[in-house]
DOROMI-257045 format. One record per residue: residue in one letter; x negated, y negated, z of N, C-alpha, C in turn. Coordinates in steps of 0.001 Angstrom, whole numbers, plus 500000, padded with zeros to 6 digits. Each point is the difference from the previous one (the first is absolute). Layout:
BEGIN
(site A,(X,Y,Z),(X,Y,Z),(X,Y,Z)) ...
This chain:
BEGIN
(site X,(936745,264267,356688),(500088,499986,501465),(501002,498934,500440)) (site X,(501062,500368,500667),(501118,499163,500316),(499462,499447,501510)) (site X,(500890,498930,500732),(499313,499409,501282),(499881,501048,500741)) (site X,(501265,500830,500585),(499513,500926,500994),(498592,500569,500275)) (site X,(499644,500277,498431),(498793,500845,500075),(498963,499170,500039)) (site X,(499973,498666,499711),(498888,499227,499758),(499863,499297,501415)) (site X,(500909,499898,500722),(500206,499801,501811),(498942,500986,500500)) (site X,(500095,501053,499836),(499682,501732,500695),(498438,499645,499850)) (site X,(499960,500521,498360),(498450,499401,499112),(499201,499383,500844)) (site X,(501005,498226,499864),(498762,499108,500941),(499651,500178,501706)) (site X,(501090,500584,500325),(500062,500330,501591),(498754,500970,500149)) (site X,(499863,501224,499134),(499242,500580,500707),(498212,499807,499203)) (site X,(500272,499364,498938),(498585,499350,499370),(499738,498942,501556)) (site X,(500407,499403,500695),(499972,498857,500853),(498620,500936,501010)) (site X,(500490,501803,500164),(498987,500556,500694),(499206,501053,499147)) (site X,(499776,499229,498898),(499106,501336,498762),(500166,501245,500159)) (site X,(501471,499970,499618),(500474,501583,499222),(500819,499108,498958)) (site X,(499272,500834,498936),(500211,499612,498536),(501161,501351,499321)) (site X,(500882,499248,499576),(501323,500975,499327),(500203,499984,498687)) (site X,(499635,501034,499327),(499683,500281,498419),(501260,499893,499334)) (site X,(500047,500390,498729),(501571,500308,499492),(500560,500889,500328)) (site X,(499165,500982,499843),(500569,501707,500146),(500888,499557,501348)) (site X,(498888,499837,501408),(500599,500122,500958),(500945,498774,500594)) (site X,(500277,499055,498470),(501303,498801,500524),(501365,501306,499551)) (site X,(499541,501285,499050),(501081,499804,499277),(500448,501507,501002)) (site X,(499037,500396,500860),(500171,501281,500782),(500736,499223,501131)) (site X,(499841,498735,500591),(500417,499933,501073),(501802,499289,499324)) (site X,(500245,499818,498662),(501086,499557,499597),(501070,501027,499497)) (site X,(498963,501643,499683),(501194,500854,500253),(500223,500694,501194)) (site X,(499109,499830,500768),(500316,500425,501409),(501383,499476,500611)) (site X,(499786,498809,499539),(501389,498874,500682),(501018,500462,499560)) (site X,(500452,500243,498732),(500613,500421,499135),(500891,501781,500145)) (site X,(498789,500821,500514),(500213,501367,500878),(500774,499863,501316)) (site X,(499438,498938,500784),(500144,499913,501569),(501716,499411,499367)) (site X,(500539,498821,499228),(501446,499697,500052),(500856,501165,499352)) (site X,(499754,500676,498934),(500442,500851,499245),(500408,501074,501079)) (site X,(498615,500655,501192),(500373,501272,501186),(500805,499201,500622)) (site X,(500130,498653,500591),(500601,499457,500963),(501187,499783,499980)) (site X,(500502,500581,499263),(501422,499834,499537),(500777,501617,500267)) (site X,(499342,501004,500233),(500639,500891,500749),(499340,500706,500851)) (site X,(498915,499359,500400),(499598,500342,501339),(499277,498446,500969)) (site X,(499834,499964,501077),(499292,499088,501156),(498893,499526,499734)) (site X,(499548,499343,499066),(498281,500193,500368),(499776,498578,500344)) (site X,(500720,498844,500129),(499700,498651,500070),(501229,498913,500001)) (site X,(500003,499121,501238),(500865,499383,499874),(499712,498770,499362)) (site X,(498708,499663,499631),(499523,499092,498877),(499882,500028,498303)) (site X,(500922,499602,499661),(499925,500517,498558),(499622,498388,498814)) (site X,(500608,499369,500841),(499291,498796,498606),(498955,500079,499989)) (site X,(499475,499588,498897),(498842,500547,499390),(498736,499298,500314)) (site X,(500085,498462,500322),(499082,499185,500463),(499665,500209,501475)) (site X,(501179,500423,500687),(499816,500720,501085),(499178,501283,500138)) (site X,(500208,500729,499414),(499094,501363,499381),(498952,500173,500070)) (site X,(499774,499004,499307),(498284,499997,499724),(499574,499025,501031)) (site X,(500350,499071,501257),(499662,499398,500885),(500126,500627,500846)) (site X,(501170,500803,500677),(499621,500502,501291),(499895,501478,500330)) (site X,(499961,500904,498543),(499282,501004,499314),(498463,500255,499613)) (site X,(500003,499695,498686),(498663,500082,499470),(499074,499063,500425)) (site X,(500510,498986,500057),(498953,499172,500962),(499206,500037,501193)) (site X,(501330,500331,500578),(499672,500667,501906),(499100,501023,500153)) (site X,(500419,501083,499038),(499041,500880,499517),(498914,499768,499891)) (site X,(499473,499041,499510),(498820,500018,498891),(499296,499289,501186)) (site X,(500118,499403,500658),(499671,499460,501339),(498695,500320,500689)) (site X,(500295,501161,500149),(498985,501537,500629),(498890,499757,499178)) (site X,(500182,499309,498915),(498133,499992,499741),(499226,498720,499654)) (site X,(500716,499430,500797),(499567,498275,500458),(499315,500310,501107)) (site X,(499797,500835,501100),(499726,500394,500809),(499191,501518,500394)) (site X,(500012,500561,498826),(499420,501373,499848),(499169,500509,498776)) (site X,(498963,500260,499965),(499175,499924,498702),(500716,501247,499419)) (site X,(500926,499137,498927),(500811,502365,499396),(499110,500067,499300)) (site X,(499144,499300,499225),(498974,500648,498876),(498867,501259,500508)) (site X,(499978,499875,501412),(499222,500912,500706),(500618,501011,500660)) (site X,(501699,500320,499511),(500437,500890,500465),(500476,501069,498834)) (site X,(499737,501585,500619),(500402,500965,499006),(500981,500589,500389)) (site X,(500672,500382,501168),(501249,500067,500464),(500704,499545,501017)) (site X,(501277,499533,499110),(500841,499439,501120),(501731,500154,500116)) (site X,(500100,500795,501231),(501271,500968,500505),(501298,498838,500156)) (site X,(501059,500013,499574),(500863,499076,500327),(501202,500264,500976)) (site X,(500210,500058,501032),(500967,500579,501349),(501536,499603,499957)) (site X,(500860,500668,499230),(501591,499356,500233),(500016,499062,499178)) (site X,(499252,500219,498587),(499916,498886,499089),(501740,499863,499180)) (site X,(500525,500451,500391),(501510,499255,499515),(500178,500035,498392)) (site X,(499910,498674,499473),(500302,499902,498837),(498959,499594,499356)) (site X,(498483,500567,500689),(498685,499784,499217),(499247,498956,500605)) (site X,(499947,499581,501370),(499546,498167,500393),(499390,500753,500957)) (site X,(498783,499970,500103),(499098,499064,499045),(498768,500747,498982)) (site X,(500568,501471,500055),(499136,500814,499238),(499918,500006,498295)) (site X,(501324,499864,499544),(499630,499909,498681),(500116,498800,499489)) (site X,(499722,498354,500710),(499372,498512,499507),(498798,500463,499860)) (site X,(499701,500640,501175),(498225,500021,500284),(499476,500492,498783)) (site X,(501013,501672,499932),(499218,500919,498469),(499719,498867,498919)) (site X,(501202,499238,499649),(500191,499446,498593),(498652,498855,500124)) (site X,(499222,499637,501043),(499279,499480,499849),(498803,500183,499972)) (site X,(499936,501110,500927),(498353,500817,500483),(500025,501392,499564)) (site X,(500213,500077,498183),(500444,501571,499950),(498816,501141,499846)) (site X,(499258,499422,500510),(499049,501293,500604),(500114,500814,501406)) (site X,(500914,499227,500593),(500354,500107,501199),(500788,501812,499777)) (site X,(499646,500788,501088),(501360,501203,500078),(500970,499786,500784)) (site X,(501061,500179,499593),(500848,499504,500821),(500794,501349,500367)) (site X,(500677,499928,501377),(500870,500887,500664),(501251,499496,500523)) (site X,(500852,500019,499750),(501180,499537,500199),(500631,501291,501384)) (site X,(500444,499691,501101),(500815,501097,500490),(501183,499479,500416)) (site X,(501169,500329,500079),(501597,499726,500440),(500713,501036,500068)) (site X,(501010,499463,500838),(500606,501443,500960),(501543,499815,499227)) (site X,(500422,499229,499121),(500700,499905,498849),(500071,500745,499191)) (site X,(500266,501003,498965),(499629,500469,498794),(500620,499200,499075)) (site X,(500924,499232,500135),(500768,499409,499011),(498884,498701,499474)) (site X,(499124,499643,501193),(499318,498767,499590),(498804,500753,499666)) (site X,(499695,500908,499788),(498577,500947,499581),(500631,500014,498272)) (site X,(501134,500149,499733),(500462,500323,498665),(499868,498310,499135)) (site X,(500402,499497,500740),(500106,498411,499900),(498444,499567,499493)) (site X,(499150,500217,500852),(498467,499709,500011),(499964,500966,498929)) (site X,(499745,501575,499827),(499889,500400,498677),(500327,499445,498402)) (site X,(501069,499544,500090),(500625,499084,499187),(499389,499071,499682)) (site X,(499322,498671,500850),(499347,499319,499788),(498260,500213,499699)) (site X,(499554,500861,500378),(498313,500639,499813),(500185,500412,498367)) (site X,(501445,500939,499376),(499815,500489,498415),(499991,498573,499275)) (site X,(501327,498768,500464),(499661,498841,499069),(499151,499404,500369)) (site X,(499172,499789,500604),(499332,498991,500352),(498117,500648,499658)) (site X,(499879,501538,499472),(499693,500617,499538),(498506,500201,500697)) (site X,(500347,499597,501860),(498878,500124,500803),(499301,501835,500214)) (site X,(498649,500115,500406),(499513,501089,499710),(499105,500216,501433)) (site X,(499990,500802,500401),(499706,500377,501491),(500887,499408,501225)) (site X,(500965,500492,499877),(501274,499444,501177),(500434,501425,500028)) (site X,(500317,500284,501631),(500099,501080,500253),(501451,499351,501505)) (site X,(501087,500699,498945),(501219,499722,500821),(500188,501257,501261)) (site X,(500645,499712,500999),(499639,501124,500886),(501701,499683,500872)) (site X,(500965,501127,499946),(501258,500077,500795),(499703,500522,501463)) (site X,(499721,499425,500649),(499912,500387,501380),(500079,499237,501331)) (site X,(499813,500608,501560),(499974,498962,500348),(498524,499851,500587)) (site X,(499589,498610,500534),(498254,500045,499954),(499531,500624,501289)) (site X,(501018,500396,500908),(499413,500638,501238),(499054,501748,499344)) (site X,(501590,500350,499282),(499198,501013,499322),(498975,500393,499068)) (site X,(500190,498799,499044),(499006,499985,499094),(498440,499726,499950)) (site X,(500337,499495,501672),(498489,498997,499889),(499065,501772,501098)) (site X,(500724,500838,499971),(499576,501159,500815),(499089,500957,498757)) (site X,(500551,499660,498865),(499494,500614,498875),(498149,499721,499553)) (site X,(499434,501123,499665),(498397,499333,499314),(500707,499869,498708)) (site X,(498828,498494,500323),(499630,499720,498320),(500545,498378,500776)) (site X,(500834,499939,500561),(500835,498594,500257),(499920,499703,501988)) (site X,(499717,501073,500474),(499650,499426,501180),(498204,499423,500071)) (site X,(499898,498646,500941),(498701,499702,499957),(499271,499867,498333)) (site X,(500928,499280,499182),(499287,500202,498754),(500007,498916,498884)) (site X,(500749,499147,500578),(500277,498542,498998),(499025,498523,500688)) (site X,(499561,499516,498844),(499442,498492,500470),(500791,498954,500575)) (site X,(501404,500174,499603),(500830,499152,500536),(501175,500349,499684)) (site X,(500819,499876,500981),(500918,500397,500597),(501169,498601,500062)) (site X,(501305,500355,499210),(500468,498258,500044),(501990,500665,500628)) (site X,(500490,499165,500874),(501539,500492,500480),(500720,498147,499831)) (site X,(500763,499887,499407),(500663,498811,499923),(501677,499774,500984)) (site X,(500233,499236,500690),(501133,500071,500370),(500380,500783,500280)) (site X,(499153,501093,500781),(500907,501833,500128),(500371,500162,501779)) (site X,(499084,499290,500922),(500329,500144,501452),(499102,499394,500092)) (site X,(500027,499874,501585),(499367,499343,500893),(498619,500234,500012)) (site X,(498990,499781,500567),(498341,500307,500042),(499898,501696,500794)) (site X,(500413,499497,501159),(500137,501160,500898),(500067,501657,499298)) (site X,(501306,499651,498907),(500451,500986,499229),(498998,500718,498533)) (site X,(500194,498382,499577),(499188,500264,498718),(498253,500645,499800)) (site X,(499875,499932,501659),(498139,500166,500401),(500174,501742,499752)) (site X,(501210,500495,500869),(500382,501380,499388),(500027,500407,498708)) (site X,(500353,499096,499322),(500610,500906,498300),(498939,500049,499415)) (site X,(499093,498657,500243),(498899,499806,498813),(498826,500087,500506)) (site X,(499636,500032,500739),(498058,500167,500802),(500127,500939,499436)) (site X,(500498,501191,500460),(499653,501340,499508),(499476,500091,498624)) (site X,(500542,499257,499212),(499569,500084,498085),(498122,499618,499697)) (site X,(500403,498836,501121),(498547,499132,499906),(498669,500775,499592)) (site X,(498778,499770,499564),(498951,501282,500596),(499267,498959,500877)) (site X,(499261,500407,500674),(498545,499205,501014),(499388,498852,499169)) (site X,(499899,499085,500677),(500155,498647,499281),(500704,499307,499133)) (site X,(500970,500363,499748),(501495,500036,498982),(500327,498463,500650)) (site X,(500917,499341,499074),(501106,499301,500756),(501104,500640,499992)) (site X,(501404,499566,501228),(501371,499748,500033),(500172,498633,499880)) (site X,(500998,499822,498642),(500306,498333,500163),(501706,500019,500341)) (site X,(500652,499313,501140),(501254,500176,500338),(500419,498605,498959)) (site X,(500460,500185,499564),(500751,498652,499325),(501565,499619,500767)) (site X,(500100,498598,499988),(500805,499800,501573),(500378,498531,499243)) (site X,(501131,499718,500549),(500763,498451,499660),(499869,498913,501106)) (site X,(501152,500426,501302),(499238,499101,500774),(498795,500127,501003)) (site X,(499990,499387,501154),(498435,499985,500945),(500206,501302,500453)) (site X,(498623,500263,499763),(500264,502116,500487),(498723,500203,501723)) (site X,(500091,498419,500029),(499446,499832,501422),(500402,501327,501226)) (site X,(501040,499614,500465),(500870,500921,500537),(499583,501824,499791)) (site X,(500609,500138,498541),(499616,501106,499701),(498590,501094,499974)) (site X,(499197,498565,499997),(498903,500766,500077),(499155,500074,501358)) (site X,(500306,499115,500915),(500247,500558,501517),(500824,501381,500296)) (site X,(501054,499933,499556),(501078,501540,500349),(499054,500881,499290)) (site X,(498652,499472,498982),(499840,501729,499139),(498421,500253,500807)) (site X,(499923,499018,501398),(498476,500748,500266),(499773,501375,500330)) (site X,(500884,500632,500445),(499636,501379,499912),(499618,500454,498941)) (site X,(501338,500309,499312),(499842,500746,498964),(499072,499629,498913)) (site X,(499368,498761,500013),(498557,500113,499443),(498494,500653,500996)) (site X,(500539,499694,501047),(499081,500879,500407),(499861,501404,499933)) (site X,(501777,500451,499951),(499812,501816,499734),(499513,500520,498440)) (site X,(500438,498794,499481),(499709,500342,498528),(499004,499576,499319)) (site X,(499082,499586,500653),(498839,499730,500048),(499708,498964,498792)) (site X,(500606,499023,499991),(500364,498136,499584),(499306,498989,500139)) (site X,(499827,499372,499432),(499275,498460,501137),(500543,498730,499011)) (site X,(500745,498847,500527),(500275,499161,498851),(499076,499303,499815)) (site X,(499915,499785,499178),(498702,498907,499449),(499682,498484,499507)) (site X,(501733,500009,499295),(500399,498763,499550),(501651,499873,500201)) (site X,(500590,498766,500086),(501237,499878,500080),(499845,498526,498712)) (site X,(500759,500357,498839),(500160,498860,499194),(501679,499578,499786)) (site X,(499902,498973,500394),(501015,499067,499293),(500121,498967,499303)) (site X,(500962,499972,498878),(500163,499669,498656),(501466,499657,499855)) (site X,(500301,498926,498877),(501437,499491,499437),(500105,500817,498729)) (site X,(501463,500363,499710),(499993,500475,498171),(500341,498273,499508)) (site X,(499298,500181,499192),(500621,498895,499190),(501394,499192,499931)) (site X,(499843,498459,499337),(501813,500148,499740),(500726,500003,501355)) (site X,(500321,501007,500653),(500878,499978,501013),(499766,500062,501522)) (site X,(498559,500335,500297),(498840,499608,500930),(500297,500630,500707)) (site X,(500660,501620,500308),(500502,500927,501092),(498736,500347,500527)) (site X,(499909,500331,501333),(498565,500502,500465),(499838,501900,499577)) (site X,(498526,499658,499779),(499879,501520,499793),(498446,500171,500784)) (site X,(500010,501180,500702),(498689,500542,500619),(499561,501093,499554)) (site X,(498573,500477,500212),(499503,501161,499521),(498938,499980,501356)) (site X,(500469,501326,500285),(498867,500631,500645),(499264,500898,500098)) (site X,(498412,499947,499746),(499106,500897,499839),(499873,500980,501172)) (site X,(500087,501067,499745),(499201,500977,501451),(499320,500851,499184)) (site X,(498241,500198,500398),(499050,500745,500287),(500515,501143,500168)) (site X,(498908,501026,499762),(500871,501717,500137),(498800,500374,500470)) (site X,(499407,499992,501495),(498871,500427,500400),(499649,501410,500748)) (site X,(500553,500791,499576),(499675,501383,499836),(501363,500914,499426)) (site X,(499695,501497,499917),(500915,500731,499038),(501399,500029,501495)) (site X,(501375,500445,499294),(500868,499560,500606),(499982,501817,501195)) (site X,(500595,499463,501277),(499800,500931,500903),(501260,501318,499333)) (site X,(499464,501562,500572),(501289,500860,499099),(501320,500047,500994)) (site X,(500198,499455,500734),(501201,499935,500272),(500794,498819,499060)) (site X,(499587,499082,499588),(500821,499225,499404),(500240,499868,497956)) (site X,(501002,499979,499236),(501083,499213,500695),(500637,501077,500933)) (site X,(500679,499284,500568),(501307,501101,500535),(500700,500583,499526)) (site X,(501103,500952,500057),(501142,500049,499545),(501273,499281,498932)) (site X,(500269,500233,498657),(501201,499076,499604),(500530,499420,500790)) (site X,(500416,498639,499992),(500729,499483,501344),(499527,499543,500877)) (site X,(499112,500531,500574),(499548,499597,501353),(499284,498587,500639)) (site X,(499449,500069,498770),(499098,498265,500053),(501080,498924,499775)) (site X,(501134,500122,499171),(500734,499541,500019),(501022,499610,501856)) (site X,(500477,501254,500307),(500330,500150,501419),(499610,499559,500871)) (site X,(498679,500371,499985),(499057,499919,501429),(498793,499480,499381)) (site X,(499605,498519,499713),(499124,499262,499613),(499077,500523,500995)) (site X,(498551,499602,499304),(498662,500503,501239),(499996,498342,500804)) (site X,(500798,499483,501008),(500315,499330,500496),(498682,499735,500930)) 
C-alpha cells in the first residue's frame, strides 16, 4: 500500500468503512481505466492520481457517512458520468444493486469497461435519458436510494430522480457549494414531486478542505403520472 492509498484507507477508517485488499486493488484499477478512457474521450478534468481518489472516490464514498448503505438493496445513480458516486459505493457495499443511467453511450461503454475489470456483479448500465427511463416499471418508484452528483440544480434534479425513489426511499443531491439558495428555488418541485428534505450535511474532503454538501430528501408518496416531463423540459422550464 503506497501513501495515496494509505491517506484514502485512513480517511475513511476515520468514519468506519473498512477497505480490504480486493477492494484497494478494485478501486486502483478503476483509476487506471478512468486515465487509460481519458485519453480519448472527456470523462475528467482531474487526473492525478492523489487527486482521484480525493475528490473522486472519496467524495463518493461520503454518502455513507451519512446514510446507512448496509440497509440499502437498491441504489439508482442519475447522470453518473464517469461512475461518481455509484461504482465507489458498489466497490464497497457490494451487495448493493446498482443502476447506473446516462444519456452518453460512450460513458455507458466506459462504465462497462470498468464493471468487466473490476469484475463487479449486479450493475445494471442503462443508455438513456432519466426523464424517459424513470417512466419505465421495474425503475419508476422502485429504488431505496436514489444518488445525482454535480448534474443540476435541485429544482431540476427533483425531476430526474424522485421519480426512481420508491415511498420512503431517499434522494441524496450531492452538491459542492451552499445549496441554501437552491433549495429554496426547489420548494415546489418537491412539493410536486412529492419530497421533503430532511437533512442538509456539510463536510471538508480532506487535504484540500473544498466544501462539499449532501442533501437528503424523503420520498413521501409514489411520484404523481404526469411527471417526469418530457426530454428537455425540466431542464427548460424548471418546476420553478
Amino acid at each position: 500500500m503506497d501513501q495515496v492509498q494509505q491517506q484514502f484507507t485512513e480517511a475513511l477508517a476515520a468514519h468506519h468503512i473498512q477497505v480490504n485488499e480486493q477492494q484497494l486493488q478494485q478501486f486502483e484499477d478503476y483509476y487506471q481505466e478512468l486515465i487509460t478512457w481519458n485519453e480519448k474521450m472527456n470523462l475528467t478534468g482531474i487526473t492525478e492520481r492523489d487527486q482521484v481518489y480525493n475528490k473522486h472516490f472519496y467524495d463518493s464514498v461520503t454518502l455513507a457517512f451519512y446514510t446507512d448503505l448496509n440497509s440499502v438493496q437498491s441504489l439508482a445513480d442519475i447522470g453518473s458520468g464517469a461512475g461518481f458516486p455509484g461504482i465507489p459505493l458498489k466497490i464497497l457495499f457490494p451487495h448493493i444493486k446498482l443502476r447506473i443511467i446516462d444519456s452518453l453511450n460512450k460513458r455507458i461503454k466506459f462504465l462497462q469497461s470498468v464493471v468487466d475489470r473490476l469484475g463487479l456483479t449486479d450493475v445494471e448500465l442503462i443508455h438513456g435519458r432519466a426523464e424517459e427511463v424513470a417512466r419505465k416499471d421495474g425503475y419508476r418508484d422502485a429504488h431505496d436510494l436514489v444518488t445525482a452528483r454535480a448534474v443540476a440544480k435541485l429544482a431540476v434534479l427533483n425531476e430526474f430522480c424522485l421519480p426512481f425513489v420508491k415511498t420512503g426511499g431517499t434522494f441524496a443531491a450531492m452538491k459542492g457549494s451552499d445549496p441554501a439558495e437552491e433549495i429554496k428555488e426547489a420548494y415546489r418541485s418537491l412539493g410536486l414531486l412529492r419530497g421533503k428534505v430532511q437533512q442538509v450535511h456539510h463536510f471538508q474532503l480532506p487535504v484540500e478542505e473544498s466544501d462539499r454538501h449532501i442533501i437528503l430528501i424523503q420520498k413521501e408518496a409514489a411520484t404523481p403520472v404526469k411527471y417526469p416531463r418530457k426530454p428537455g423540459t425540466p431542464l427548460k422550464e424548471p418546476l420553478l
